[in-house]
N, C-alpha and C positions, 0 to 999 in steps of 0.2 A: 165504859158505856152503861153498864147495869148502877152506875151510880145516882143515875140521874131520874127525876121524879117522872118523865115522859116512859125511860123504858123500864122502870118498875111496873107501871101500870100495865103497861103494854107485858111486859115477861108473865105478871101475874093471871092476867084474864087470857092471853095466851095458851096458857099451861095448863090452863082446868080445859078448853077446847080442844086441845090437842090430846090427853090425856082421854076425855071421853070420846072423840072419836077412834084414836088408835085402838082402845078397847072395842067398841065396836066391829072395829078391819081387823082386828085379830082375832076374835070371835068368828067372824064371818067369814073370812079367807081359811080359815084352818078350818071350818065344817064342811066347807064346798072343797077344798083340794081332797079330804078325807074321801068321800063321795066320788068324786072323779076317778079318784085311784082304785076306788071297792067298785064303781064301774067297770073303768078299765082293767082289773083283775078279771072280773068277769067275764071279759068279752074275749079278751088273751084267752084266757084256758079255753073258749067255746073256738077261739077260732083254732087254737094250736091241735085240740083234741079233734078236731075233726079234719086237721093237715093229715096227724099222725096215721087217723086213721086210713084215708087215702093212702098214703106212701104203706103201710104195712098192706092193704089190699093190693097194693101191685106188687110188693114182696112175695105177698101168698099168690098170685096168679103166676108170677114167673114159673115161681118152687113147683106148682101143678104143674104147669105146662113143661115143664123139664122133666120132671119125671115121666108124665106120658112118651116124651118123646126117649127116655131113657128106657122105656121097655117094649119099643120097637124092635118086633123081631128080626128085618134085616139087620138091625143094628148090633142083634145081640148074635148074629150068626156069624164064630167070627172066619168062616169061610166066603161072607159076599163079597161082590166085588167091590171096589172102588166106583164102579157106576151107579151100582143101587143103592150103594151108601148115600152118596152126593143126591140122587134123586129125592131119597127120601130126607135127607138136612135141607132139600129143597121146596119140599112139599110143605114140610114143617115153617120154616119160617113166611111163607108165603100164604099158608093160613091161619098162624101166631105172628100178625103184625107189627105186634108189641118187638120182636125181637128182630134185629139186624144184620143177625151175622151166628155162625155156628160153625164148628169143625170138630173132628173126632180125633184125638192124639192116642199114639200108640203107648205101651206103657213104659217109652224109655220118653216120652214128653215132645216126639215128634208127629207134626200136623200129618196125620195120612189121608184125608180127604176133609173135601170142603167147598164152598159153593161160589167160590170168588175165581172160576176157572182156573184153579191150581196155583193161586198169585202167593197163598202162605201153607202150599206142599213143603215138607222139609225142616218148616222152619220149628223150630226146639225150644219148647218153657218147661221143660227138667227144675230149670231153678226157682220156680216161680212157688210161692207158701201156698195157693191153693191147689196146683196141681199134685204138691208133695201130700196134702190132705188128703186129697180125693184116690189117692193113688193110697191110701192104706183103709178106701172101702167107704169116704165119710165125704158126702154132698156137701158143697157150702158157697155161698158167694164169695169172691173177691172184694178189695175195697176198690172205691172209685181211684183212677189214677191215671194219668195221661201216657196213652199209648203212643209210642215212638213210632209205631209201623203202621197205628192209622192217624195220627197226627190228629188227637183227639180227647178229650176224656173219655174213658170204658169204665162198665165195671161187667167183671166175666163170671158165670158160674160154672163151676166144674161138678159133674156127676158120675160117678163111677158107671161102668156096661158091664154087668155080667154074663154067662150067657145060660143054656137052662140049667145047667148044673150048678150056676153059685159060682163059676169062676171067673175072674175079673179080666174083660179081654180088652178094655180099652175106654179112654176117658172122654167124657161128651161132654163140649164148652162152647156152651151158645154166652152170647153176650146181648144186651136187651137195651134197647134206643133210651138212652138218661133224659132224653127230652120229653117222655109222659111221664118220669118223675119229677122233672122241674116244670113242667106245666101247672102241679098243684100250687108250685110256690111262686110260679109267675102269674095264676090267674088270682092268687090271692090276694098280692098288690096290685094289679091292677081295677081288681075291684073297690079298694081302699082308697086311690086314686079318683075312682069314678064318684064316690061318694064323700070328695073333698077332702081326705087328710093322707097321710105320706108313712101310714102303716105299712111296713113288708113281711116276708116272710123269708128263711134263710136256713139250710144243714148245714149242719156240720161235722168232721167224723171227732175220735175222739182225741185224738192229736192237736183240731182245733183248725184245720183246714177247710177251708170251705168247699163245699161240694154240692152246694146246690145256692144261687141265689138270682136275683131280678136282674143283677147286673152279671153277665155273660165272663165278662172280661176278668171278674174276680176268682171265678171257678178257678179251682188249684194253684191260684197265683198268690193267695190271699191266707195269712192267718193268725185266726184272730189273735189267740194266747201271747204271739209273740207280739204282733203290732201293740196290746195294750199290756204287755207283761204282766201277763196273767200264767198262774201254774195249770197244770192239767187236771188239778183235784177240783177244780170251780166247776167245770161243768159238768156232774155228778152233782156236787151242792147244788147249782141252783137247778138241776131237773129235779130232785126231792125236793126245795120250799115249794111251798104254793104261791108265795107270793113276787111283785115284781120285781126286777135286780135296776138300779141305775148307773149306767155306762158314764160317769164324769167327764169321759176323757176323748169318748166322741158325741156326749149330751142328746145320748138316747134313754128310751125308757123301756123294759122288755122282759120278756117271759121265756125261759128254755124247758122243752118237754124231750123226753128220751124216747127212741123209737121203741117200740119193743121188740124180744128178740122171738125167730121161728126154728123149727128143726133145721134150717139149713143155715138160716141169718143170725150169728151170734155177735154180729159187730155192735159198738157203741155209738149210733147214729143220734145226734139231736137236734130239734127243728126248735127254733128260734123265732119268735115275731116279736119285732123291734116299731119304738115311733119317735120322732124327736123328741125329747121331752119340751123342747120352745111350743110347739105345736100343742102340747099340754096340757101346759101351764097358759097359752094363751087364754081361754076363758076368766082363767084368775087374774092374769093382768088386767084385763075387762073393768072385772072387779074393782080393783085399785084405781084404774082409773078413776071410773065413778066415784069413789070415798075420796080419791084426790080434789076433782070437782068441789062436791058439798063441803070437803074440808077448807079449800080456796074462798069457797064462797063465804063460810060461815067467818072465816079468817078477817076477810077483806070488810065484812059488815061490824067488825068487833075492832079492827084497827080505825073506821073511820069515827066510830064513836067514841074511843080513847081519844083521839088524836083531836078531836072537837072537844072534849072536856078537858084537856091538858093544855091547850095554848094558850086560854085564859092565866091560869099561873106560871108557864114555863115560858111562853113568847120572850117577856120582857129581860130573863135573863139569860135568853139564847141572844139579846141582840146586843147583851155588854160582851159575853163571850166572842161573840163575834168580831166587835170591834177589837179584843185585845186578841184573837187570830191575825187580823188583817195589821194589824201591829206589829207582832213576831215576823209578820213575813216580809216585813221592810217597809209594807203600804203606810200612808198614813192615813185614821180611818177618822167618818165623818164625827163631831158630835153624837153622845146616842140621845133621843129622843126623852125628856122627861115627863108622859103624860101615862102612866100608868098607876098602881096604890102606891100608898107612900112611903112604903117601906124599899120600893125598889126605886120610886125617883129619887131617895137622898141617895142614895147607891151611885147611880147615875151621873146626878152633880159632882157626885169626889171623883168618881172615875174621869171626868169631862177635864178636871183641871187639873188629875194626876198625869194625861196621857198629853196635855200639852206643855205640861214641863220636859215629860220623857221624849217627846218629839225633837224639839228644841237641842237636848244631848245628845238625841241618837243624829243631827244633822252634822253635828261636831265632827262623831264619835267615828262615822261613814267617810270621810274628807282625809282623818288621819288613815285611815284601811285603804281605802283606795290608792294615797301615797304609796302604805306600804305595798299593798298587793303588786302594781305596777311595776316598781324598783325590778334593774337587773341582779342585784344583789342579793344574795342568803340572808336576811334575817330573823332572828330569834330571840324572845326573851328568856331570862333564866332568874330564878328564885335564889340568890344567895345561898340561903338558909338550907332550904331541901333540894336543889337543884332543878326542879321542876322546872316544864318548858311550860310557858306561860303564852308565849306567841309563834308564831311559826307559818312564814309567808311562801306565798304559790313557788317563788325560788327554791325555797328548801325543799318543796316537794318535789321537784325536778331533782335539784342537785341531790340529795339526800333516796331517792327514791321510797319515800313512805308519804303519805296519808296525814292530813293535816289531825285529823281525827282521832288520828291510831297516837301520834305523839303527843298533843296538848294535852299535858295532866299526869302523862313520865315523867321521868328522869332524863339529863343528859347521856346518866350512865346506860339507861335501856337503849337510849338514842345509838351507843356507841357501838351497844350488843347485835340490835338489829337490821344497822346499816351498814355496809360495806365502805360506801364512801365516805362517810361521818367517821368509821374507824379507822381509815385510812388519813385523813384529817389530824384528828387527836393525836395520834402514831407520828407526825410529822410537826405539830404545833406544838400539843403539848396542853391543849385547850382546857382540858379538865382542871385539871391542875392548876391551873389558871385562875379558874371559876371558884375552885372547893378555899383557896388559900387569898383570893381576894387580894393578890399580889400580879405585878406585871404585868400589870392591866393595860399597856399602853401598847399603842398600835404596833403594828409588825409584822411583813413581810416574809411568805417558806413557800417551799415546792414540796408538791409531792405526788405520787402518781395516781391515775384517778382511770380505770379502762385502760391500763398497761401506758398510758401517755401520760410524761411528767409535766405536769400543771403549776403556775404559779398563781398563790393568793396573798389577798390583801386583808386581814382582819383588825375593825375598829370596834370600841369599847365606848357604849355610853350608861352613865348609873342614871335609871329612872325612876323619875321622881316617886315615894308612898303615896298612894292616896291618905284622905282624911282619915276615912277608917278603919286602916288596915296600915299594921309596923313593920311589912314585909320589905325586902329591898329587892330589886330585881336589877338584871344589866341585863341590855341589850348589846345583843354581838351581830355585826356586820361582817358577811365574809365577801369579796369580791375576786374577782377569778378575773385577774389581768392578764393572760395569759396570753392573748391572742396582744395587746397591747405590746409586751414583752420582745413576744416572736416579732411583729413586725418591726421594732428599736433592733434586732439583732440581725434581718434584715436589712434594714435599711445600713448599719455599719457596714454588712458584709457586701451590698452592693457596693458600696461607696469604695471600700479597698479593694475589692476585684477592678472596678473602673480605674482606679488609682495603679491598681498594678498593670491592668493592661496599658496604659498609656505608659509609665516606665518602662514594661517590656519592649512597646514598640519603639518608642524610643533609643533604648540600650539596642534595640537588634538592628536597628538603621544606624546609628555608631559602631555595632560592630562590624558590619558587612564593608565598610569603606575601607579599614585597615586591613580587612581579610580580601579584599581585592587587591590590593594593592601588594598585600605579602605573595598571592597568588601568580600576579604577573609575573614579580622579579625569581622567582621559582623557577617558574614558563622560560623566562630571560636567560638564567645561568643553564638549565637543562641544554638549552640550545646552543648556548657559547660553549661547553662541554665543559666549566670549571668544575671541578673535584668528581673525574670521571674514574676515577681510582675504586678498584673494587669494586662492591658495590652501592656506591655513591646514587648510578642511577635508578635505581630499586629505592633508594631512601626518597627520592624527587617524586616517584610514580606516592611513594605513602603518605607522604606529604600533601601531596595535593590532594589525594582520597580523602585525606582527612580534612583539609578545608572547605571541600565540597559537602562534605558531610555538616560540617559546622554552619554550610551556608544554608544547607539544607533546611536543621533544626530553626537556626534564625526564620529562613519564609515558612516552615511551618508555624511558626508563633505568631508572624505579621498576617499570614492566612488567619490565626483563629483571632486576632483581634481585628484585622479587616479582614473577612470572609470572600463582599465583593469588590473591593478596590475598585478599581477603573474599570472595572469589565461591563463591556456594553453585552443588552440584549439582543437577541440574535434569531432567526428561524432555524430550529435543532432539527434535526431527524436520528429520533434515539437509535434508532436499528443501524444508520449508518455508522453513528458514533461508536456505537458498540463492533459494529465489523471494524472497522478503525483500530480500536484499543486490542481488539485479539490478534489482529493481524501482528501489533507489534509483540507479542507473545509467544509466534509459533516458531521463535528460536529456543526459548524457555520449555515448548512442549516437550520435546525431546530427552531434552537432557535431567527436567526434572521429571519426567515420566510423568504426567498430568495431563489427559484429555481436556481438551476445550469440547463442550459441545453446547449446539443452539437451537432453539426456537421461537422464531422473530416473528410476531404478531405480523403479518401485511397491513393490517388494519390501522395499524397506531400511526396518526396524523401527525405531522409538523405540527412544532405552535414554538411559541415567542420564550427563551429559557438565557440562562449562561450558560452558556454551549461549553466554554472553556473550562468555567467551575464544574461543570457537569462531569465532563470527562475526568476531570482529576479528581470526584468521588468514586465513579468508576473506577479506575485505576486503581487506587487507594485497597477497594474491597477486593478487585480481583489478585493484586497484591497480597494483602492478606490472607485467601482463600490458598494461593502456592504456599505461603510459608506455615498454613495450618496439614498440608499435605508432604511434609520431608521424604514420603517413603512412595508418592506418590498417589494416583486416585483421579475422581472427576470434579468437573467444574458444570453442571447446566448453568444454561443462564437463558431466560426466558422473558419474552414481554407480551402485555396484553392490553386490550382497549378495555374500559366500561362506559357502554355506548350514555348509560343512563345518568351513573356519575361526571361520565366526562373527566375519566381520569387515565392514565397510563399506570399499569403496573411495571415494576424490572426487578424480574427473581432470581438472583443468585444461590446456587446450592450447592455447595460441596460435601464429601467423601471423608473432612479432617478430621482432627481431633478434636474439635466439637469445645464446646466453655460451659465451665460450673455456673452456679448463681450470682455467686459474687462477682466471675467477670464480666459477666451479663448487667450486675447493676448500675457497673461501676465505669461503662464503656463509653461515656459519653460524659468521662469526666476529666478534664486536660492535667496531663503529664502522668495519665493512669496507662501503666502499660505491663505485659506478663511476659516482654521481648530483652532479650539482654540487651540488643542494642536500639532497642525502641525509643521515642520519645513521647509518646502518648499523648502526640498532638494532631495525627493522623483520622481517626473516626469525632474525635469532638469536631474538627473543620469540617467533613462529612455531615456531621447532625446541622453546626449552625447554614452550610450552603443549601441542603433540603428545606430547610423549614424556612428560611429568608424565600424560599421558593415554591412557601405555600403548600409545600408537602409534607410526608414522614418517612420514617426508617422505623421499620417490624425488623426485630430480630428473634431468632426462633435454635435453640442447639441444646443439646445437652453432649456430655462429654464421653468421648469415644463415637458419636454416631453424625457426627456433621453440626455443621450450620447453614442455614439459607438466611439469608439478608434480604428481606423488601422492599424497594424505593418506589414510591407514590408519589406522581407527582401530577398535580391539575392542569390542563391543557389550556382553560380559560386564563387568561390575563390576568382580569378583575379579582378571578380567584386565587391568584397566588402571591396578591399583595403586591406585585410591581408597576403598577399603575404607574407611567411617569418616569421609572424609573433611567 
């Protein structure tokens, strides 16, 4: 930027204006802040010195008025009674208004009269530091401190009674209203206030507690030292400087003066007046503003006269720059104008007929890019020589997850370091190696895993041609990710032999069911004619047939899962009956396998149009199942429900059993997948296909040792469950 003949100019006359004004505002701003503060130093110490001296005049009026009333002769008689004690603690504070409250304690530090009709008779400050004082002959106030028994801030003073003799017969502890001591420091900011600014005034003891200030709610609750981590030696420093302290950290500005001490007051009291310093320093911003102005203004009249003596020589070659910005940025820009001096129109001419050759190549150059960028495919160029990535398309940034940016101008080999899936790649191709040795080069087929999921790709090999003026060779590598192409060829096989097999199943199991009927009769035949009734001949006849029933069995399960619905016409169901139905035939079963049945039938759940028949032999099936996951015995719920919104039926079976791992849960709806010895694992896949031929699902839900429940969903609408016609 500072290259150019426009902001040379501009930096130069600039910088002398800027320079003599800041000189100026810095001159100017530091004699008036100086000024402001030697004011305001002034005006702190007048205001703080004449707080201080307040608050010490009502120190000194207490200390008098205490000791008048400490040498009150009932007081000192220590034969009066308890009435004319209180009379006169009564007369006392009723015409020393200044104090609130008084009682006389005996010298074990118990209250023995007082003026609050006996309310703190009894009550005992033995442990209290100034009654231990006062109690070895020595007056002195307390510090301020919030009293538990008047739910308040106090501060007390103790005074020894002797009586005429010099002996000490008992302690006088008036306590005196904190509120015409904080009057000094609340009429002080409010006065501050009246005359526009947010000066206060504020005690504090020497702990750093607050004990006197404008705001009520800080008294005793407040302090300062700890709030801004400050030690207890600062306030001592700043009551000895003279000058002001500034608070950073609650961006005040302020003054601490020490009370001084009396014969009786030797505490470390200090009064504070504080102002924000914003409030300040406002006048000086003032300031600033103003020089900002004049400085703006004189700014703006020195930029438009630069800027008028400069476009005469700078216009002409702001407008070739221009055109070769709008160039870079893909535009194609107009002619530039040749009517300027002649040093910039021959300029002009060669730029005019340089930028419409490069127009011309970049329309090329744009055509091949957009090919590649579009492509599904990775590709990339590589340098022979240095390995360098030369191109590198929107695929790669996908696949590769990096940044066209970040690799054009590496290596392959950074490529490998800093991608996972490029490393993963190489790892399985061999790609490098490839590259560096300029051998088997030719196309070729790998898998390899990319996201934990084994992927198949296709990489092709083209050598791109050198330019004119460059001996470099470069190849481009194609990688394609066939993968999903793959999966569906290995599909499509595997439907085709499933189809293939199921048609041979059904087949083979309708050839076998005719010879096995017919072995079955002549069985049935000889049983009954009574041939080979020897021994036990007919116990081999009853296995026999168990066993071809069984045979027959497996056969219709396998003709179930490759016809699901055969012949079976549609029907009007009522699940609830079905299901009373299917347990009825079970409660021979209850007994003896010790397995509760129990139910909760929706009333709500409507008739609609189902295979009633394939219905119930799902049913069955599961409650089957549900007995033989229960050997030891257990329950069965089994539940239905409407959703009035879906328009769908639920049917929840739950049992008691031994529940199934993951694996048998993944693997449950897969034929001839079974964990029964005499199972044939054709049972729940015929299940899955009659549900969902039905427009519904099956949730299954177990872990092992704590049950399973089984959900069957099924749509109530017609439309909806795909049997239209059917």
């Amino acid at each position: 930027m500072m290259k150019t003949l426009r902001s040379k100019l501009l930096l130069f006359f600039m910088t002398i204006t800027f320079f003599s004004l800041f000189v100026i505002a810095f001159v100017s701003y530091n004699s008036q802040k100086e000024a402001m503060e030697t004011q305001l130093e002034r005006s702190f110490q007048l205001y703080a010195q004449g707080l201080i001296t307040s608050v010490h005049n009502i120190i000194d009026e207490v200390s008098r008025d205490v000791g008048y009333l400490s040498a009150n002769p009932v007081l000192k008689n220590p034969d009066a009674s308890t009435e004319e004690i209180k009379e006169q603690l009564e007369e006392f504070v009723t015409y020393f208004s200044i104090f609130e409250h008084v009682v006389l304690l005996d010298l074990d530090g118990t209250v023995v009269a007082d003026i609050a009709d006996g309310r703190f008779i009894g009550y005992n400050v033995k442990d209290r530091e100034w009654f231990g004082r006062a109690l070895n002959g020595e007056a002195n106030f307390a510090e301020i401190y919030f009293s538990s028994l008047l739910e308040k801030p106090v501060s007390v003073i103790a005074v020894p009674v002797t009586d005429n003799e010099g002996n000490l017969v008992g302690i006088l502890s008036p306590y005196y209203d904190l509120v015409h001591l904080w009057d000094y420091v609340y009429a002080f900011s409010e006065l501050q206030k009246e005359i526009g600014n947010h000066a206060y005034a504020f005690l504090l003891n020497e702990q750093g507690d607050v004990i006197g200030h404008p705001e009520e709610e800080q008294i005793l609750t407040r302090n300062y030292l700890r709030d801004f981590n400050l030690s207890e030696s600062i306030l001592p420093e700043l009551a000895a400087s003279d000058g002001l302290f500034y608070n950073g950290q609650n961006g005040e500005v302020g003054m601490v003066r020490q009370i001084p001490h009396t014969d009786i007051f030797t505490h470390n009291w200090y009064l504070g007046v504080a102002v924000p310093e914003a409030e300040l320093m406002s006048p000086l911003k003032n300031l600033l503003t103003q020089y900002l102005m004049i400085f703006l203004f004189v700014l703006a009249a020195m930029w438009l006269a630069i800027i008028h003596f400069s476009n005469y020589l700078v216009s002409p070659v702001e407008r070739l720059l221009k055109a070769q910005a709008e160039f870079s940025e893909g535009h194609k820009p107009d002619p530039v104008p040749v009517d300027s001096y002649q040093e910039i129109n021959q300029l002009s001419s060669e730029f005019n007929v340089t930028m419409a050759k490069a127009v011309e190549r970049e329309n090329i150059h744009k055509k091949s890019t957009l090919i590649l960028e579009a492509t599904d495919n990775a590709v990339f160029a590589v340098n022979t020589d240095t390995l360098e990535v030369t191109t590198f398309n929107k695929k790669c940034e996908t696949m590769f997850g990096k940044n066209k940016s970040d690799v054009i101008g590496a290596t392959v080999k950074d490529l490998n370091e800093s991608s996972e899936s490029f490393r993963s790649i190489e790892e399985h191709s061999g790609l490098i190696k490839r590259l560096e040795t300029e051998t088997s080069l030719e196309d070729f087929e790998f898998t390899c895993p990319i996201d934990g999921e084994e992927r198949y790709f296709y990489i092709l090999f083209n050598q791109l041609p050198a330019s004119e003026n460059e001996d470099k060779k470069e190849i481009l590598v194609i990688i394609s990710d066939v993968t999903e192409n793959r999966m569906m060829l290995k599909q499509l096989i595997q439907s085709e032999k499933v189809k293939a097999a199921g048609e041979l199943a059904a087949s083979f199991a309708h050839e076998i069911r005719n010879p096995l009927t017919t072995i079955r009769g002549f069985i049935q035949l000889m049983e009954a004619r009574g041939i080979g009734e020897q021994g036990n001949s007919r116990n081999y006849y009853q296995i026999i047939l168990q066993e071809i029933d069984r045979i027959n069995g497996i056969v219709g399960d396998l003709m179930n899962l490759v016809r699901p619905n055969g012949n079976t016409q549609l029907m009007e169901a009522d699940v609830n009956e079905l299901l009373e139905d299917i347990t009825l035939l079970y409660d021979g079963q209850v007994s003896s396998s010790k397995v509760a049945i129990e139910k909760e039938l929706d009333e709500n759940v409507p008739t609609f149009l189902t295979f009633g028949s394939k219905l119930k032999q799902v049913f069955i099936n599961i409650i089957k199942n549900a007995f033989e996951a229960m050997p030891d015995g257990g329950s069965l719920m089994i539940r239905t429900s409407y959703n009035v919104n879906l328009e769908t039926v639920d049917i929840i079976f739950t049992d008691t059993g031994i529940g199934m791992d993951a694996d048998t849960l993944e693997n449950l709806r897969k034929p001839f997948f079974t964990t029964k010895e005499t199972g044939t694992g054709l049972g729940m896949p015929t299940c899955y296909m009659i549900i969902e031929e039905l427009g519904g699902e099956i949730k299954v839900e177990s872990e092992p040792g704590k049950g399973t429940v089984f959900t069957v969903r099924l749509p109530v609408k017609l439309q909806d469950a795909g049997l239209k016609g059917a």
